[in-house]
C-alpha positions, -999 to 999 in steps of 0.1 A, spaced: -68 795 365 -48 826 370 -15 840 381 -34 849 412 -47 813 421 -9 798 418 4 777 448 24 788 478 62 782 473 79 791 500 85 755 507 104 753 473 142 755 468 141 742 434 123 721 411 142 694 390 131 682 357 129 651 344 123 633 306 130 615 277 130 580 270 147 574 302 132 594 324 169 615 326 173 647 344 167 674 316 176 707 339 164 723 367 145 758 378 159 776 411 135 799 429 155 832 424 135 863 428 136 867 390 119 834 385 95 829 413 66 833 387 84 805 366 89 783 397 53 788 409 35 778 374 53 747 368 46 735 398 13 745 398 10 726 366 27 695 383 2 694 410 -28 695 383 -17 672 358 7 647 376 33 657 348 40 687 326 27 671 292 25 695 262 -16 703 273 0 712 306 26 732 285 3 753 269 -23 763 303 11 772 315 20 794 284 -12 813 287 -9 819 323 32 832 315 16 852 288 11 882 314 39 875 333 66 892 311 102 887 313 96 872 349 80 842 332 114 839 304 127 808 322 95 788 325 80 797 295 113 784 279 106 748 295 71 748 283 79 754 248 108 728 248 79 710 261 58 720 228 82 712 208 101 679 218 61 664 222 77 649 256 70 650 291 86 661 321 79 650 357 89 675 380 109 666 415 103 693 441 140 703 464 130 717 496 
């Protein structure tokens, strides 16, 4: 998978996150110019894997790898990801 195989977004305002033992809203990613890139591999990754799960976290820290600062705010997710060992399950706003 690449940056150039990532899903059409335009349907997306927003995607909210959700974790933790209760399955609680842990933030949310808008689809701002700045983060488009962001926006577009997490939900890629939500699509793949049914969840973002730490595997998920790291296919989507290789893909950010190129994507430079543009990637900051979902590479940020992912590594929170990494590091907590948890899952998120991702809501898509329209």
């Amino acid at each position: 998978m690449s940056t150039t195989t990532l899903p059409n977004i335009d349907h997306v305002c927003k995607l909210l996150l959700y974790g933790g033992p209760l399955a609680q809203l842990q933030g949310e990613l808008v689809k701002q110019p700045d983060q488009e890139i962001s926006v577009a591999v997490l939900y890629q990754l939500a699509l793949r894997h049914g969840v973002i799960s730490p595997t998920a976290a790291r296919e989507g820290l290789a893909l950010l790898a190129a994507a430079g600062p543009a990637g900051d705010a979902g590479r940020a997710i992912l590594e929170r990801v990494l590091a907590e060992g948890d899952f998120l399950a991702v809501r898509v706003t329209r």
